[in-house]
C-alpha positions as CSV (number, residue, x, y, z in Angstrom):
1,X,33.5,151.8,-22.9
2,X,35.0,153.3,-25.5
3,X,34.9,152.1,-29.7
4,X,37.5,151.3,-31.5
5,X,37.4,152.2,-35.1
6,X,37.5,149.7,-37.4
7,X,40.3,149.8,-40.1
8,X,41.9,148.1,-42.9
9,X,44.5,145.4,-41.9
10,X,48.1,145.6,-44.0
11,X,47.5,142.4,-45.1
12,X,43.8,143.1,-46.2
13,X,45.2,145.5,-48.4
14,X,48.0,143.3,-50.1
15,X,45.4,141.2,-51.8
16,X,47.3,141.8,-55.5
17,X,50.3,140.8,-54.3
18,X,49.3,138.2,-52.4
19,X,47.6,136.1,-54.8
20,X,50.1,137.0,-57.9
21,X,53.2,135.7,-55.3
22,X,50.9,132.3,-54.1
23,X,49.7,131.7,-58.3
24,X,53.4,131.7,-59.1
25,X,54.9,130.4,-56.3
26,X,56.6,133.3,-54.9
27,X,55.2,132.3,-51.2
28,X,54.1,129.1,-49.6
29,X,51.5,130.2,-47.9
30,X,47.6,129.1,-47.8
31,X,45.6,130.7,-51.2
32,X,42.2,129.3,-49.5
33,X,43.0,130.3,-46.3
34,X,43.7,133.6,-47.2
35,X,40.9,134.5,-49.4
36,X,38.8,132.6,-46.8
37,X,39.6,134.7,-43.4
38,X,42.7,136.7,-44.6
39,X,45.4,135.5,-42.5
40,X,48.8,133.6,-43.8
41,X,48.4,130.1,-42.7
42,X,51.4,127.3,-43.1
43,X,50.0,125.0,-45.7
44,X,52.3,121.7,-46.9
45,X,50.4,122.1,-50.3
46,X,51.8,125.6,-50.5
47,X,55.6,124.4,-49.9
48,X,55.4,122.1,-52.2
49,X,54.4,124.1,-55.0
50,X,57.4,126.5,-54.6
51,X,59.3,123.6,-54.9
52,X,57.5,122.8,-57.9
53,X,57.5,126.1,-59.7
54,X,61.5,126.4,-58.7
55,X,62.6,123.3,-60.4
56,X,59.7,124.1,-63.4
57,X,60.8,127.2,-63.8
58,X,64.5,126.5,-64.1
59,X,64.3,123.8,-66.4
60,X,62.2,126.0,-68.8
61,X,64.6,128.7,-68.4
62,X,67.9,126.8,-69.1
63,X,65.8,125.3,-72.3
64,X,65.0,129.0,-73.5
65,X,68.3,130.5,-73.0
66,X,69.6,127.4,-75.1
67,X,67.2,127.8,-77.4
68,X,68.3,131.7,-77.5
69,X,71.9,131.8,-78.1
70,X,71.9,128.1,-79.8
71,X,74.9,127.0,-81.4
72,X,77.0,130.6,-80.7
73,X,78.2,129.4,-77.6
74,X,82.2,128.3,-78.7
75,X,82.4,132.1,-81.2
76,X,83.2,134.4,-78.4
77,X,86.3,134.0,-76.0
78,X,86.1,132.4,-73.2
79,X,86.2,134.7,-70.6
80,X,83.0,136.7,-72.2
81,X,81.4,133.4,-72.6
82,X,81.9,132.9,-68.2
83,X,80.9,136.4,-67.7
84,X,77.4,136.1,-69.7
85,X,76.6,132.7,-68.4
86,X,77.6,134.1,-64.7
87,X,75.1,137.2,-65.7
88,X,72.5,135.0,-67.5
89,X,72.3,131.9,-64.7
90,X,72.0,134.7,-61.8
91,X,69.0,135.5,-62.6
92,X,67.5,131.9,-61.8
93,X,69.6,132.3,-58.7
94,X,67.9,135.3,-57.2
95,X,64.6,132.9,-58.3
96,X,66.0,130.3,-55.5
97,X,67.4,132.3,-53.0
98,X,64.2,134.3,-52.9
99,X,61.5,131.3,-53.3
100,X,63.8,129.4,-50.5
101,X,63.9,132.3,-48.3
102,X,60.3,132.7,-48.5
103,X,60.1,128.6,-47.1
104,X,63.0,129.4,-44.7
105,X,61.3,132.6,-43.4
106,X,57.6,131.6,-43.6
107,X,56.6,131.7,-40.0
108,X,59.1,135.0,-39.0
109,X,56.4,136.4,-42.1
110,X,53.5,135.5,-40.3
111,X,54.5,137.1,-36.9
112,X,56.0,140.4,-38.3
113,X,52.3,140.4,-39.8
114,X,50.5,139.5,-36.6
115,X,52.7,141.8,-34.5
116,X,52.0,144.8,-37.2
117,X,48.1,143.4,-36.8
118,X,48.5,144.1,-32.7
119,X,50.6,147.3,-33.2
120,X,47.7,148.7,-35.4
121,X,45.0,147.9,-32.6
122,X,47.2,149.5,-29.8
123,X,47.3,152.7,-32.0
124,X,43.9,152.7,-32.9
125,X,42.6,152.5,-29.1
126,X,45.0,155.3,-28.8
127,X,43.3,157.1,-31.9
128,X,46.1,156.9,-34.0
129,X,44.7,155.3,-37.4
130,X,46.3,154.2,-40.3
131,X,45.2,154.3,-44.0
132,X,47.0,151.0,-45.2
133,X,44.6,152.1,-48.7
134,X,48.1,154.3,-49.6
135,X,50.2,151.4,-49.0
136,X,47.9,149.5,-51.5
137,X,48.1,151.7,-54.4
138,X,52.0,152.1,-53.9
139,X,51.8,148.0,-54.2
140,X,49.9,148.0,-57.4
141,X,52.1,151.0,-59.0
142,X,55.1,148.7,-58.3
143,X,53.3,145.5,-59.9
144,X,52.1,148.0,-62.8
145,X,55.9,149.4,-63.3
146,X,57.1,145.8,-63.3
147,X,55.3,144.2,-65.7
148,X,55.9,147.7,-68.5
149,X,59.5,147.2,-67.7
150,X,58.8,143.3,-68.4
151,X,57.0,143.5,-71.2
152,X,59.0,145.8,-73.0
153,X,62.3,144.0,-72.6
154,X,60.7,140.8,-73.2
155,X,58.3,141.5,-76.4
156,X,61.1,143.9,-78.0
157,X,63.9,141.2,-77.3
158,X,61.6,138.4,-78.9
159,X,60.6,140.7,-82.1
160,X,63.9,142.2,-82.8
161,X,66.3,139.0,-82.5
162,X,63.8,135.9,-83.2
163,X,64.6,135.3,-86.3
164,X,62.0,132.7,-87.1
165,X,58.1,132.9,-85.5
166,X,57.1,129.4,-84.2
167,X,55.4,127.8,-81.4
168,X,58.4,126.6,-80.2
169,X,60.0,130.2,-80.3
170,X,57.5,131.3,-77.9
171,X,59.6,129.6,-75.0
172,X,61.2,132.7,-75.0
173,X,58.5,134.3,-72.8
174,X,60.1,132.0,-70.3
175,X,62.8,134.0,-69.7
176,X,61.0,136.7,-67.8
177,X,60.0,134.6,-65.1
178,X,63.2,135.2,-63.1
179,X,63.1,138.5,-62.9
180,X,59.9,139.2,-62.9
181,X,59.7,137.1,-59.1
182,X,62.6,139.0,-58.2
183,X,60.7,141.9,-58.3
184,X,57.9,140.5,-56.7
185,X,60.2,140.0,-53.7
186,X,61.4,143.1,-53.8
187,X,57.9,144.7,-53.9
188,X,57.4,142.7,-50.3
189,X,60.5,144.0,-49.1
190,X,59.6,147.5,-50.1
191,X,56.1,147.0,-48.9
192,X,56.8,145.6,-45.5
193,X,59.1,148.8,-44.9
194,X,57.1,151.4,-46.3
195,X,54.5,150.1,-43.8
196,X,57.3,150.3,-40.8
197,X,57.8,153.9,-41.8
198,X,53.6,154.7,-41.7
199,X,53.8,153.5,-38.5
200,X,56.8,155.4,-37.3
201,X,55.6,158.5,-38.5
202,X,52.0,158.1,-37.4
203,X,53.4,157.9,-33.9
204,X,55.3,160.7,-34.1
205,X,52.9,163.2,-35.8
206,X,50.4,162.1,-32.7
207,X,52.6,162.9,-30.3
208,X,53.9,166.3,-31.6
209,X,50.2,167.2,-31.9
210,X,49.8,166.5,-28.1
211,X,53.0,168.3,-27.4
212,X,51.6,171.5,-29.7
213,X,48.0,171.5,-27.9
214,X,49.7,171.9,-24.6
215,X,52.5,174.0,-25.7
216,X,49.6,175.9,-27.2
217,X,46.9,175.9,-24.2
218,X,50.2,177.0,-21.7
219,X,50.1,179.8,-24.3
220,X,46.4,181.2,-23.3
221,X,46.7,180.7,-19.7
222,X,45.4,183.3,-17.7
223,X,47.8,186.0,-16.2
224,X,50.4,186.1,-19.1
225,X,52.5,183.4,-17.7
226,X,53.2,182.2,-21.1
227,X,56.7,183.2,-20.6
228,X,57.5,180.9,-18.3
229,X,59.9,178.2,-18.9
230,X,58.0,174.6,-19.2
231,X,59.6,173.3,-16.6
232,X,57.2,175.1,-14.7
233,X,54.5,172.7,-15.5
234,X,54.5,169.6,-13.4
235,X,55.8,167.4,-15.9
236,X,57.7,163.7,-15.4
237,X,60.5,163.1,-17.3
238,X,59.1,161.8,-20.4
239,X,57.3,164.4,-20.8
240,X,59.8,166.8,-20.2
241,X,62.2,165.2,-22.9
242,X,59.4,165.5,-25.1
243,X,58.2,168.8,-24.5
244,X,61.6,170.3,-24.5
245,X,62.2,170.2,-28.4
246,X,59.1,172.5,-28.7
247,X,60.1,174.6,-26.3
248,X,63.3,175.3,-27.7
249,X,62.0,175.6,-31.2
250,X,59.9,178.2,-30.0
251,X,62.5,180.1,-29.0
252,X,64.2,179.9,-32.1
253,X,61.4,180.9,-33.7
254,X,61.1,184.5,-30.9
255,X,64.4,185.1,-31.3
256,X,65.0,185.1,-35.3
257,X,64.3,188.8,-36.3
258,X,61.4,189.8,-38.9
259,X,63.0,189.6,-42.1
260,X,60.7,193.4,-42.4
261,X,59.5,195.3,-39.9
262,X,55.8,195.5,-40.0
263,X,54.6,199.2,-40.0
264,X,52.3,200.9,-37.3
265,X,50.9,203.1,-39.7
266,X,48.2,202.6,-41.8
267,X,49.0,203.6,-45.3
268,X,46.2,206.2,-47.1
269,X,45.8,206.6,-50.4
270,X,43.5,209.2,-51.2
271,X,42.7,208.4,-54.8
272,X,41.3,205.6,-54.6
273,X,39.2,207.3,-51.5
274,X,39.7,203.6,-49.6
275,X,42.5,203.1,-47.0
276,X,44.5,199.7,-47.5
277,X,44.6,198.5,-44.2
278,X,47.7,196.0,-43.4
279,X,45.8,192.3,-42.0
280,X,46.4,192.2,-38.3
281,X,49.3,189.3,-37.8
282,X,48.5,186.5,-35.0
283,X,52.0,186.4,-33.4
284,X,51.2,182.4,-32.8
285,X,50.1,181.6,-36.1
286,X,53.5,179.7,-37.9
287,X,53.1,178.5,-41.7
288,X,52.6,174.5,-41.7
289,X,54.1,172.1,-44.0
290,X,51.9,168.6,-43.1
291,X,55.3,167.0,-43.9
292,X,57.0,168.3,-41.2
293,X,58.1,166.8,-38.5
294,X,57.9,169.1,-36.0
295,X,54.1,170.7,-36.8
296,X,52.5,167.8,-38.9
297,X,48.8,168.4,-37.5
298,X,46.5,170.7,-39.4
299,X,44.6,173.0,-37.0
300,X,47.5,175.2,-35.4
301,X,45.3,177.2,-33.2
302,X,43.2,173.8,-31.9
303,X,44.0,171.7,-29.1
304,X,43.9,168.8,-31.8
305,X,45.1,165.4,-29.5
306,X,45.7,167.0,-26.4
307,X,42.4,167.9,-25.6
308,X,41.6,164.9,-23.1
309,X,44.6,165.8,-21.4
310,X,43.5,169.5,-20.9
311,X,41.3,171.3,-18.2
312,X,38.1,172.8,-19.3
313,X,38.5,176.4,-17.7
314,X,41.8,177.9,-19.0
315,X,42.1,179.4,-15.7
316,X,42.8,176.0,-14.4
317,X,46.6,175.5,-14.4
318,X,47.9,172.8,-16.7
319,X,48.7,169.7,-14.6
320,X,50.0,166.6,-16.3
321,X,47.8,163.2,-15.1
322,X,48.8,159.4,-15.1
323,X,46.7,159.2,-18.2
324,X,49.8,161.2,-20.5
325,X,51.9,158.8,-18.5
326,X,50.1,155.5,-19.7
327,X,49.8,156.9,-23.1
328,X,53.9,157.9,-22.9
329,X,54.6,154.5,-21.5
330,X,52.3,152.9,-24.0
331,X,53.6,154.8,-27.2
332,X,57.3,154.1,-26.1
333,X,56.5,150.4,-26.2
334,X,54.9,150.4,-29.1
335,X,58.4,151.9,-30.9
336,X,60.1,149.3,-29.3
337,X,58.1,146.6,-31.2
338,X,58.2,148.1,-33.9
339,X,61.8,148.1,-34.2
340,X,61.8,144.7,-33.2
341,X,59.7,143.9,-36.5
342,X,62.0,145.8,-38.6
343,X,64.7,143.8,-37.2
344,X,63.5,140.9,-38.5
345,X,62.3,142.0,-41.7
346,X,66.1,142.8,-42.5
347,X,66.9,139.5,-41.2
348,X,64.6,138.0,-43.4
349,X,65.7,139.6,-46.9
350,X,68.9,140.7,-46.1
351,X,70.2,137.2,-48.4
352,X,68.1,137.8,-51.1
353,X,69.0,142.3,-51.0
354,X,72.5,140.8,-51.3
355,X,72.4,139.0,-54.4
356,X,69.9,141.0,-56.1
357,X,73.2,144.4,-55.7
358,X,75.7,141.8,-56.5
359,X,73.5,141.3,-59.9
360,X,72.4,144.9,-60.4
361,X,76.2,146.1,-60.4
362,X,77.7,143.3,-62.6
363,X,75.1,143.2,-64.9
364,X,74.6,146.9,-64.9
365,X,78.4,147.5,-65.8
366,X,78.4,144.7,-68.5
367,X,75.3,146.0,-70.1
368,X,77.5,149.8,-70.3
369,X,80.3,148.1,-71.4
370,X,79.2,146.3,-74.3
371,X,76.4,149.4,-74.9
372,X,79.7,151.2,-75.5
373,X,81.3,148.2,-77.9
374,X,78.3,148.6,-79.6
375,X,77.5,152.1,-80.2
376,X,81.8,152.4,-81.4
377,X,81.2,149.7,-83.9
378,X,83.2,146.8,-82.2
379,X,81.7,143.1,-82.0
380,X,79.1,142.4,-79.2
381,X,78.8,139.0,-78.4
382,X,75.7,136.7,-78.9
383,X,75.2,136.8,-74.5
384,X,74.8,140.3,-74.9
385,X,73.5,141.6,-78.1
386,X,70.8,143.7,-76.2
387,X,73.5,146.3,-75.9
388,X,72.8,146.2,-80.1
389,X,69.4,148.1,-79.6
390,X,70.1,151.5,-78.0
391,X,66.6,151.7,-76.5
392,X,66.4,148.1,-75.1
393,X,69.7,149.0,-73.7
394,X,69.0,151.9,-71.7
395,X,65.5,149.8,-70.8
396,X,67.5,146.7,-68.9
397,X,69.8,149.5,-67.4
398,X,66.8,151.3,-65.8
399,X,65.1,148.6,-65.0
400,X,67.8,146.7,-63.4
401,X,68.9,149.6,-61.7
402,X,65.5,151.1,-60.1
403,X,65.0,147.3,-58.6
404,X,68.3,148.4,-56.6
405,X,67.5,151.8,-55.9
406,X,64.2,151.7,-55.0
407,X,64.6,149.3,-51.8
408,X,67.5,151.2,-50.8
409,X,66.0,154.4,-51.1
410,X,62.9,153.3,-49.2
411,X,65.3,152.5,-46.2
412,X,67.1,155.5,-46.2
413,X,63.9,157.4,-46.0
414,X,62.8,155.3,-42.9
415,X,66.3,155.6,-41.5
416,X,66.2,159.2,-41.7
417,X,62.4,160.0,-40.8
């Protein structure tokens, strides 16, 4: 009976995230249950203290951003005065769409994880592993990048426009909360794809090694019948729409001309009384980016995955078993679910993706536009003064703007891999 190797879940290796989204709310999932056996159980207890932390949180909020701009609400005209409360009030709103989602969405969460938990163990007994460590540290660069970003706007906002340092003043902390649990929720989002993508390209880098090992034991078979088309091999016809990119690759590859021919002759030079002697060239050996997508395995001239599949005595001609077939079959299936998941995971965040571009653009152009007013010496108005401080400026702009490009850059990647 064979062992399967025992590796890190995805949700193992979410522990940050996990508990910074449950201690504030962002999820209403189990904290015990999770730090008891690791899995995302339905808890009541955990519902209700989203709730709680929505409505806590928005109250505080509305009282700092009162607090902020106090009595300077009726000095600026009134179509600046709807555009900066629009702009100011969306960021609580991307707070509640995301925190309800997460209520709304709370069991399709729990199965994309369980059905990423059974796609992991069907790739495993296949010896296909996954290092979910890289997903990890990608999680906690995010978290690291978001409170910087957080801190800066936040601390540098508070030092350079409170004008007088009290207890009370410090409510102005408050105001990060918003966005700062929009990023969480985007860090999920992000997360959850990056790990669709692993998966994706794990599959297809195990595969193209097992395509390469028999590509490359059809190579050394006996009789130099390497020539021969790979039809010749008693293939079905998955593996023959497998096999057939390699094949035609390789004959890219023949048919492209050296850039220089390489010389015959062995070049003497007889004052330094040593002949420099050309390397010999292995006409199968191919320069390997691991990126790639057509050689992504590391050992060129190996059998690498294939070797189960492959007679002992290279005099034995190649014959393709039901075993290829079940793995074929099995892979194939395994893409299929995995797709499915992805589905769903758009499903679930496609609300909350919405909002959070229909902020990043408004406030994105506002912050330019009144940048601009400032920086030509015209009036900024008291919603916007951030646009006073060129740094702090260009801070929200990045900021704001990598939370948009990040998650759509991540699916474009995915999309395209």
């Amino acid at each position: 009976m064979s062992v399967v190797p025992v590796v890190r879940g995805l949700l193992d290796s979410q522990r940050v995230l996990f508990y910074i989204s449950s201690i504030f709310g962002v999820i209403p999932y189990s904290l015990w249950a999770y730090a008891k056996r690791t899995v995302l159980q339905l808890s009541i207890l955990g519902n209700v203290w989203v709730v709680c932390s929505l409505i806590v949180y928005t109250a505080l909020y509305h009282v700092a951003t009162t607090n902020y701009v106090k009595d300077d609400w009726g000095t600026q005209k009134t179509l600046t005065n709807a555009i900066g409360i629009f702009i100011i009030y969306m960021e609580p709103l991307m707070m509640a769409t995301d925190m309800v989602a997460a209520m709304v969405n709370q069991k399709r969460l729990t199965q994309c994880f369980e059905r990423i938990a059974r796609i992991d163990n069907h790739l495993a007994a296949e010896g296909v592993l996954l290092n979910n460590d890289r997903l990890r540290r990608t999680t906690i660069i995010l978290l690291l990048l978001m409170l910087i970003f957080e801190t800066i706007i936040t601390v540098y906002s508070f030092v350079v426009f409170e004008e007088e340092f009290t207890f009370w003043s410090l409510i102005w902390f408050i105001t990060t909360i918003p966005t700062a649990l929009n990023s969480v929720c985007r860090i999920w989002y992000v997360m959850l794809v990056l790990a669709i993508r692993q998966r994706f390209n794990a599959m297809n880098a195990h595969m193209n090694a097992i395509a390469h090992g028999i590509l490359h034991y059809k190579d050394q078979f006996v009789g130099d019948q390497d020539l021969a088309d790979v039809t010749e091999i008693p293939l079905d016809f998955l593996e023959k729409e497998i096999f057939t990119v390699y094949t035609q690759r390789r004959k890219q590859l023949a048919a492209t001309p050296p850039k220089k021919p390489i010389p015959k002759i062995i070049a003497v030079k007889p004052y330094e009384g040593k002949q420099a002697v050309n390397p010999p060239i292995k006409s199968s050996t191919i320069s390997v980016n691991r990126n790639s997508a057509i050689h992504p395995w590391s050992d060129m001239e190996g059998f690498g995955s294939a070797q189960e599949y492959l007679p002992s005595d290279l005099r034995v001609r190649l014959k393709i078993e039901q075993r290829l077939d079940n793995k074929l079959i099995l892979i194939c299936r395994t893409h299929d679910e995995l797709c499915e998941v992805g589905k769903i995971i758009n499903r679930m965040y496609s609300v909350q993706m919405l909002v959070a571009m229909a902020h990043g653009f408004v406030a994105i152009t506002a912050e330019f536009y009144f940048l601009y007013c400032s920086l030509t010496g015209q009036e900024v108005p008291i919603l916007f003064r951030s646009s006073e401080v060129f740094f702090l400026a260009l801070t929200i702009i990045l900021y704001t703007a990598l939370k948009c490009i990040v998650p759509i850059f991540v699916c474009w990647k995915t999309k395209t891999d």
